[in-house]
PATOR-666998 format. One line per field, with one value per residue: residue number from 1; z, y, x of N, C-alpha, C in turn; chain; residue in three letters. Coordinates in Angstrom, 3 decimals. Each point is the difference from the previous one (the first is absolute). Last residue first. Layout:
# residues N
seq	c(NUM, ...)
nup	c(Z, ...)
nnorth	c(Y, ...)
neast	c(X, ...)
caup	c(Z, ...)
canorth	c(Y, ...)
caeast	c(X, ...)
cup	c(Z, ...)
cnorth	c(Y, ...)
ceast	c(X, ...)
mol	c(A, ...)
type	c(ALA, ...)
This chain:
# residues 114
seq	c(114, 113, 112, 111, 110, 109, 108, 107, 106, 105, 104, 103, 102, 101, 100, 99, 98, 97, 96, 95, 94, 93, 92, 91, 90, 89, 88, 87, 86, 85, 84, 83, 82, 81, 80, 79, 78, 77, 76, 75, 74, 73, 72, 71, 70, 69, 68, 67, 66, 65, 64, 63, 62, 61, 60, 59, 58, 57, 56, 55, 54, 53, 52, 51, 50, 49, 48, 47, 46, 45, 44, 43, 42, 41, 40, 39, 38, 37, 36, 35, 34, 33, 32, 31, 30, 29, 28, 27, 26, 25, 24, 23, 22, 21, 20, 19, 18, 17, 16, 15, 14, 13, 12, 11, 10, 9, 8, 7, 6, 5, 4, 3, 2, 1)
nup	c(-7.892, -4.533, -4.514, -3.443, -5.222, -0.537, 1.344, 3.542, 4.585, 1.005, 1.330, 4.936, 3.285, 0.290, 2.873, 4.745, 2.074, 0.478, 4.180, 4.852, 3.746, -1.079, -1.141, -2.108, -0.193, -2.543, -1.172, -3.031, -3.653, -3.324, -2.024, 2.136, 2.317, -2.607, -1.040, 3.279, 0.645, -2.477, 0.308, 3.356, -1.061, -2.262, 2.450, 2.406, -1.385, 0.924, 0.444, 4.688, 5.149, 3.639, 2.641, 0.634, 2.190, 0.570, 1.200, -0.438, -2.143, -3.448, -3.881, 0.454, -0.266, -3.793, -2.344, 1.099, -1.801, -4.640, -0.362, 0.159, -3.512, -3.969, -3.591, -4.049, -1.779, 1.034, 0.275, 0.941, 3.239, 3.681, 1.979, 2.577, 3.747, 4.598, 3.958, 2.783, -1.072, -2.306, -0.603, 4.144, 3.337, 4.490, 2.294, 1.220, 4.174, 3.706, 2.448, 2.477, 4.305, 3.662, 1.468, 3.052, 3.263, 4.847, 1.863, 1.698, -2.161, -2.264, -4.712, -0.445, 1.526, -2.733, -3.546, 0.924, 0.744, -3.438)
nnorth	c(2.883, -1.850, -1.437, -1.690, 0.660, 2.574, 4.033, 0.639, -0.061, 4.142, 3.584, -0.130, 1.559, 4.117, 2.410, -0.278, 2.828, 4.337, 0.900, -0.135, -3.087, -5.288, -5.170, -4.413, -5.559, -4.713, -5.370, -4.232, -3.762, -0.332, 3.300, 4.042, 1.156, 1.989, 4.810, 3.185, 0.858, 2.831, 4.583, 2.256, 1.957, 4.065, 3.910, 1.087, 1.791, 3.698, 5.049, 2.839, -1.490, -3.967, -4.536, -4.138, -4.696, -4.744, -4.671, -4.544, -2.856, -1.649, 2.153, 4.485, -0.625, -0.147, 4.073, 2.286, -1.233, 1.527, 4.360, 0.511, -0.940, 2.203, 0.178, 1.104, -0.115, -1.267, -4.827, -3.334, -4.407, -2.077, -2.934, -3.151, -2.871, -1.359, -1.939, 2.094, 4.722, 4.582, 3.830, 1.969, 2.929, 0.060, 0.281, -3.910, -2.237, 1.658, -0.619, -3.842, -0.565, 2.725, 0.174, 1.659, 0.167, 1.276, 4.551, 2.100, -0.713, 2.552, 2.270, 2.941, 4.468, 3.409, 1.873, 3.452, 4.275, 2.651)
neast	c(-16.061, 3.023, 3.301, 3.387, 2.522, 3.322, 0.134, -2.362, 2.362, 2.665, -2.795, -1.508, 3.320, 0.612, -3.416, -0.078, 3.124, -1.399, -2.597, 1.836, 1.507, -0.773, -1.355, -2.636, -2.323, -2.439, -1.044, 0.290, 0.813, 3.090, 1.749, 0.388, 3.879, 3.369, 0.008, 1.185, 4.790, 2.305, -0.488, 2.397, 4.253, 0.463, 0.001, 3.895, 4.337, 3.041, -1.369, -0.929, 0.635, -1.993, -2.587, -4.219, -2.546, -3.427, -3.019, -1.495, 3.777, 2.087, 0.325, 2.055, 4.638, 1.946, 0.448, 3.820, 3.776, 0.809, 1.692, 4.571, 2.316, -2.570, -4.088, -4.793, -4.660, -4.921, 0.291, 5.005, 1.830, 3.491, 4.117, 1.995, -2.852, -0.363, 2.024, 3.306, 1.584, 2.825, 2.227, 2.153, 0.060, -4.006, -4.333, -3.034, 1.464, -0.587, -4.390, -0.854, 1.617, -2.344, -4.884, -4.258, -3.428, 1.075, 2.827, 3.760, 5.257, 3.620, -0.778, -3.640, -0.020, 2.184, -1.908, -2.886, 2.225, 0.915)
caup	c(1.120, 1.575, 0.933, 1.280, 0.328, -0.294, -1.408, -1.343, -0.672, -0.196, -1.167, -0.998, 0.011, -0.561, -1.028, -0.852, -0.065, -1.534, -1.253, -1.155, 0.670, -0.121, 0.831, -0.177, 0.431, 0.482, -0.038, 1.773, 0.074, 0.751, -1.277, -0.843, 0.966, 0.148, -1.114, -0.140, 1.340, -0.609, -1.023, 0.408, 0.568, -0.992, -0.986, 1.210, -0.782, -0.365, -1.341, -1.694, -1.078, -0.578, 0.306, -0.470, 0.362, -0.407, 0.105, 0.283, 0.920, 0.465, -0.716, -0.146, 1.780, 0.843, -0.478, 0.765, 1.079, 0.000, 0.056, 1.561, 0.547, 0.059, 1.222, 0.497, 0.061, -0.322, -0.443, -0.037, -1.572, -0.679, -0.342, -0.158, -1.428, -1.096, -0.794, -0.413, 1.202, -0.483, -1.002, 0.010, -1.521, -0.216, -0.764, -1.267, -1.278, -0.320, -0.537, -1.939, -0.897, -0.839, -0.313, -1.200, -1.232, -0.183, -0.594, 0.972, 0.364, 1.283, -0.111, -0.878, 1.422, 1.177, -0.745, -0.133, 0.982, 0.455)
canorth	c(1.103, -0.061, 1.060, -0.748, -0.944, -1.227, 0.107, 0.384, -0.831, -1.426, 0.259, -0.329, -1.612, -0.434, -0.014, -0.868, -1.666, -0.065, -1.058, 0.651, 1.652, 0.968, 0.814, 0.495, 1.459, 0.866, 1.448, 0.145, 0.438, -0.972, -1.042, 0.042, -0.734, -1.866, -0.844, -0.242, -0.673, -1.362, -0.187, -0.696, -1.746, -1.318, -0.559, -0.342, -1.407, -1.141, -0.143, 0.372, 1.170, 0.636, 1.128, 0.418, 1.664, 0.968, 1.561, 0.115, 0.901, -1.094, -1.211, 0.187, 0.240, -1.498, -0.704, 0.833, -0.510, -1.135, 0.147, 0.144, -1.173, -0.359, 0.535, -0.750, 1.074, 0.911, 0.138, 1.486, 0.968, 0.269, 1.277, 1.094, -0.083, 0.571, -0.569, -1.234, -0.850, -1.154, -0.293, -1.415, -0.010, 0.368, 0.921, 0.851, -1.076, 0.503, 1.468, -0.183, -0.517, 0.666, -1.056, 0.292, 0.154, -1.820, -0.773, 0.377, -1.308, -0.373, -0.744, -1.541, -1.092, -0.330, -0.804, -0.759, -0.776, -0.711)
caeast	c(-1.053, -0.685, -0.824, -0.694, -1.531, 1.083, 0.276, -0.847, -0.865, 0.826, 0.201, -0.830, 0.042, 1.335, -0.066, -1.072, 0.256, 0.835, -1.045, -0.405, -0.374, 1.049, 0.164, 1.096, 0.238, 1.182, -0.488, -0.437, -1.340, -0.546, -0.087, -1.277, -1.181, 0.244, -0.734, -1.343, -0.458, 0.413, -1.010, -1.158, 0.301, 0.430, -1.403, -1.181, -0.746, 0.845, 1.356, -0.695, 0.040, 1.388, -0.481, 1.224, 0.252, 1.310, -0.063, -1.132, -0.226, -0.122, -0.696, -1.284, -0.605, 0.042, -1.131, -1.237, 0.402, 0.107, -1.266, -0.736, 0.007, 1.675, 0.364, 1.611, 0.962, -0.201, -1.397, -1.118, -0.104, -1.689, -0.433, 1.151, 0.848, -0.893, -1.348, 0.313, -0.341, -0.733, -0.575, 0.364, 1.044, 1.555, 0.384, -0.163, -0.367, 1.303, 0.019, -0.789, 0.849, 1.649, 0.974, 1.009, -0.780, -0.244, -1.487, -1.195, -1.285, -0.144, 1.717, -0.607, -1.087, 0.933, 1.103, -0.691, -0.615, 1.176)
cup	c(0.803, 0.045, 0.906, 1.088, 1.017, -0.313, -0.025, -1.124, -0.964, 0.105, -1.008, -1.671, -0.629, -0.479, -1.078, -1.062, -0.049, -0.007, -1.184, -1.118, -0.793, 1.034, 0.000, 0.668, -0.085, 0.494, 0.531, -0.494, 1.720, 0.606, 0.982, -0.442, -0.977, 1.405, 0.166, -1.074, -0.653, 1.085, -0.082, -1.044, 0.522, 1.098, -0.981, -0.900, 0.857, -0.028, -0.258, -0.800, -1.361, -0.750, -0.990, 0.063, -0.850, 0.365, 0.001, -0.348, 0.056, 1.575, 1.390, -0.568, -0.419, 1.453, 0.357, -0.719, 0.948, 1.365, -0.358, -0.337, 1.731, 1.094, -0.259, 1.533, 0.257, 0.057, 0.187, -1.123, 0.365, -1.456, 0.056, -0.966, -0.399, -1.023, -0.547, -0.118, -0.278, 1.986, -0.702, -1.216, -0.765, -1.409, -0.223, -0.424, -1.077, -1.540, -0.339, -0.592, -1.322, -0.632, -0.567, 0.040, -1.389, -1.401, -0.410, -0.182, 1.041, 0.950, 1.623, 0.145, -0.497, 0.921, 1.433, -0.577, -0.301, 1.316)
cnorth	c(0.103, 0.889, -0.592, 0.751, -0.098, -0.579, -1.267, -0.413, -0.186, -1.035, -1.268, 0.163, 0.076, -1.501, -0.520, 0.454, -0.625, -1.093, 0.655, -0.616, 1.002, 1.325, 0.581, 1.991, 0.742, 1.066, 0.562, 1.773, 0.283, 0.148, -1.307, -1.379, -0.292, -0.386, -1.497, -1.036, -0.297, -0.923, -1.651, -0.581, -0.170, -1.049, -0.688, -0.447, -0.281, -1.244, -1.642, -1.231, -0.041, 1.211, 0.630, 1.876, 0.317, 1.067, 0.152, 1.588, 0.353, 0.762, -1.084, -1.159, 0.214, 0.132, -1.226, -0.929, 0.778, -0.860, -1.499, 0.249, 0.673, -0.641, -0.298, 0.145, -0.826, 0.820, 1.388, -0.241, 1.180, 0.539, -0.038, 1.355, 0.533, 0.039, 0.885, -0.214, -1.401, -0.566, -0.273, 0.360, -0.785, 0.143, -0.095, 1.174, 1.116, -0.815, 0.016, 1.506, -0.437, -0.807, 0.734, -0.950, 0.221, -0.209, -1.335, -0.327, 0.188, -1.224, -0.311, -0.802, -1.623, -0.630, -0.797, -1.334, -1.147, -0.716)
ceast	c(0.984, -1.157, -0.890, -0.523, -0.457, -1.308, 0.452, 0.633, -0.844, -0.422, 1.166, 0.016, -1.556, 0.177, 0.981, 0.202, -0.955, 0.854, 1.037, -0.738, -0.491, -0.636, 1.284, -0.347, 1.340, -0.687, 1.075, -0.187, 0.757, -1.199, -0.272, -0.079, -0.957, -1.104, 0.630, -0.567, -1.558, -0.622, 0.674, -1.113, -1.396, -0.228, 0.259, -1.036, -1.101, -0.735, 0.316, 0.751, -0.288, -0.092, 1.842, 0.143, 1.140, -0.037, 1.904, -0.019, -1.431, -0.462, 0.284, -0.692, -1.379, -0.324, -0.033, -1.441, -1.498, -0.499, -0.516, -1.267, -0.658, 0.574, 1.922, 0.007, 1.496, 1.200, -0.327, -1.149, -0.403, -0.079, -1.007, -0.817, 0.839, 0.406, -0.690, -1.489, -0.174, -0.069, -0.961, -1.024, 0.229, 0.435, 1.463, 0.629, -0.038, 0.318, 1.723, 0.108, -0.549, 0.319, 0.821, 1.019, 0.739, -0.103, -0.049, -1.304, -0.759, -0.472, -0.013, 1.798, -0.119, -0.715, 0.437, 0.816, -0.551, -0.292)
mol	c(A, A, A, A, A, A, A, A, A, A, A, A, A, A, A, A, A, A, A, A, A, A, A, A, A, A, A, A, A, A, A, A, A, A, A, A, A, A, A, A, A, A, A, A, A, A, A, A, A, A, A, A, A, A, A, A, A, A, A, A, A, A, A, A, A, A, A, A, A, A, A, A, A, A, A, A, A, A, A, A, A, A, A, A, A, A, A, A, A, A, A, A, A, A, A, A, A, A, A, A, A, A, A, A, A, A, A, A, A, A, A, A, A, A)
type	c(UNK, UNK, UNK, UNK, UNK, UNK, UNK, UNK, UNK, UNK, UNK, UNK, UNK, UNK, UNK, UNK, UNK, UNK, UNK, UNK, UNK, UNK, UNK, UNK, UNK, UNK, UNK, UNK, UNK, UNK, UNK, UNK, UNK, UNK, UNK, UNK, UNK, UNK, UNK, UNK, UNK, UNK, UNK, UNK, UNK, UNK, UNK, UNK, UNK, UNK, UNK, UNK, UNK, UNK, UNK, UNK, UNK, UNK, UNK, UNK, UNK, UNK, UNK, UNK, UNK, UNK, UNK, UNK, UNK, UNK, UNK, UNK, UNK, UNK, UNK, UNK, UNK, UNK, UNK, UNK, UNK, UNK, UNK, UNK, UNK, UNK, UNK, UNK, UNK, UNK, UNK, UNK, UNK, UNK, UNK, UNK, UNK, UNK, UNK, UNK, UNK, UNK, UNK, UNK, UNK, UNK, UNK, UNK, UNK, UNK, UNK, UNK, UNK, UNK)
């Protein structure tokens, strides 16, 4: 919570609140993107939708949310549209049973990663 409170402060040079509030506000849809991405490993749903238009246009994402609510659907959909455009991905989890998950949801679509 500290650290929340140094960055909303503007103690650190190095952090843009209003692109960081940009992305994490409620707001949907961001202007000029597309309204949908194709899924390419899995239905989404309109916020996992919206998390993949960030990750397709965003140098570095951080998606971060409880069990349950599509984290590795939306990144297997992030990786394989970088794949399909030929760029490279690092994708970095704390637990390798989130590599495994998102590799396994690329397999089963065709687009298994190293």
């Amino acid at each position: 919570a500290e650290r929340m409170t140094e960055l909303a402060q503007g103690k650190d040079q190095g952090f843009d609140m209003a692109r960081a509030t940009a992305i994490c506000s409620p707001q949907p849809f961001l202007p000029g993107l597309v309204a949908s991405p194709p899924s390419v490993a899995g239905e989404l749903n309109r916020w996992q939708a919206h998390a993949v238009r960030l990750g397709l246009k965003e140098p570095l994402l951080w998606l971060w949310g409880p069990p349950g609510t599509g984290k590795s659907q939306t990144i297997a959909n992030i990786i394989a549209q970088c794949l399909a455009m030929q760029k490279t991905v690092l994708f970095v989890a704390e637990k390798s049973a989130a590599l495994d998950v998102v590799q396994r949801r690329l397999a089963s679509h065709g687009r298994a990663g190293d």
